[in-house]
C-alpha positions in Angstrom: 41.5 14.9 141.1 40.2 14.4 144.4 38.7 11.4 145.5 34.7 12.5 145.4 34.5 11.1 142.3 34.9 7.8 142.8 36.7 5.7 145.7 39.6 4.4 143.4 40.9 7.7 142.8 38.7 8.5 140.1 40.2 6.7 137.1 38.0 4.9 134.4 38.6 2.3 131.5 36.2 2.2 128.0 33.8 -0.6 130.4 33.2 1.7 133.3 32.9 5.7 132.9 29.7 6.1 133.3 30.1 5.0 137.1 31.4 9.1 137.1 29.3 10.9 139.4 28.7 14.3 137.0 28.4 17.8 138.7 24.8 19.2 137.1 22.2 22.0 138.7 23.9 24.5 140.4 27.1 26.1 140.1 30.2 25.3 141.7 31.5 27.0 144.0 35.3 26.5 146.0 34.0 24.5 148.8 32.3 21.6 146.1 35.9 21.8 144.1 37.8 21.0 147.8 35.4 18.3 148.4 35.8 16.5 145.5 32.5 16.9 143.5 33.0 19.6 141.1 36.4 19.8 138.7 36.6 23.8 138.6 34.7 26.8 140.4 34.8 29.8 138.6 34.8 32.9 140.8 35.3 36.3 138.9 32.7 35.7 135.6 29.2 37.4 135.2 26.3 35.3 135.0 27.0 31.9 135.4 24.7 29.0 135.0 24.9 25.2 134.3 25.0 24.4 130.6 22.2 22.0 129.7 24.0 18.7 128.6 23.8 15.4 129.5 26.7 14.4 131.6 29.1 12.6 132.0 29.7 12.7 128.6 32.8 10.9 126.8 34.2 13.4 124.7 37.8 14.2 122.6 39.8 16.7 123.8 42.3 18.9 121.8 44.7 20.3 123.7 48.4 21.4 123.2 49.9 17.5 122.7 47.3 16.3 120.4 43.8 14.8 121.4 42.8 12.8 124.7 40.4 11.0 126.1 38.0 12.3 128.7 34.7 12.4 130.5 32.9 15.7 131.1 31.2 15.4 134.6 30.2 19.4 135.2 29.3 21.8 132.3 28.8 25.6 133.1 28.5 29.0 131.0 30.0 32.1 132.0 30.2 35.7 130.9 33.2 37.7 130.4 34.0 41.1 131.1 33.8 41.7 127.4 30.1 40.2 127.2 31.2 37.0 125.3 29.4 33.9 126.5 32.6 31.0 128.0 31.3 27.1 128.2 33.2 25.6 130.3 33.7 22.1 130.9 34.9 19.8 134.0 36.7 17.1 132.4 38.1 13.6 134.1 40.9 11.8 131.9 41.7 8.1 132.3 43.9 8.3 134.8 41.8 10.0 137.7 42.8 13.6 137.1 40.5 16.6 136.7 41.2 19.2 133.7 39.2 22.2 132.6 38.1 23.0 128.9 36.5 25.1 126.7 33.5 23.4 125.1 34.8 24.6 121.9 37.9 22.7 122.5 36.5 19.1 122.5 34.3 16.6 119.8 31.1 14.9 121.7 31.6 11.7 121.5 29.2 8.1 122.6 31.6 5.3 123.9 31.7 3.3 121.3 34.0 5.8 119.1 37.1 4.0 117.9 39.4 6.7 118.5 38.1 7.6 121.9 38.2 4.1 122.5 42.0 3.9 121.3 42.8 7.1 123.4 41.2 5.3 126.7 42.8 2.0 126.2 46.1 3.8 125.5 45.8 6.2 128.5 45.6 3.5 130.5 47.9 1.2 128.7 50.8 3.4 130.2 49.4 4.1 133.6 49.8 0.0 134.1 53.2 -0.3 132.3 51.4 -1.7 129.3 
């Protein structure tokens, strides 16, 4: 993920996350992606709007290899063409890099889960070598 969200590169351990600046109030659009502040920009939905969520948010998220840690920094709904309601979330893993999910597809978590915990520590366990 681009720098914008933090001057490190954007990488976090269980101590500092919240230091994440989130994405809230508006929706993105291309130009906030290329800068750095928002994780996604979605460009052919109808009606989109923030999601009302309190951000960032440490959350669990279930994807193809299992679960993973992450913070969600931006939070937006979206209609589709077929009038179902997508909420969409800008997520930041451990290591720096920006992913997008479907709010469906993660557990809210606070940062003192064990598992989410685990999944940080390990995350960046392997980035150092550990």
């Amino acid at each position: 993920m681009s720098e914008g969200f933090d001057e490190d590169g954007g990488g976090y351990d269980v101590d500092d996350w919240q230091r994440l600046a989130p994405f809230t109030g508006t929706v993105a659009v291309l130009d906030d992606v290329q800068r750095g502040a928002a994780v996604f920009a979605l460009t052919d939905s109808g009606n989109p709007r923030p999601l009302e969520m309190e951000l960032p948010q440490p959350v669990i998220w279930w994807e193809e290899d299992g679960e993973q840690a992450a913070v969600a920094v931006q939070a937006e709904a979206h209609d589709t063409a077929d009038g179902e309601t997508m909420e969409v979330l800008g997520l930041i893993l451990p290591d720096g890099t920006g992913v997008v999910a479907l709010l469906d597809d993660v557990d809210l978590v606070d940062d003192a889960d064990p598992v989410w915990r685990r999944l940080v520590a390990e995350a960046v366990g392997d980035e150092t070598g550990e």
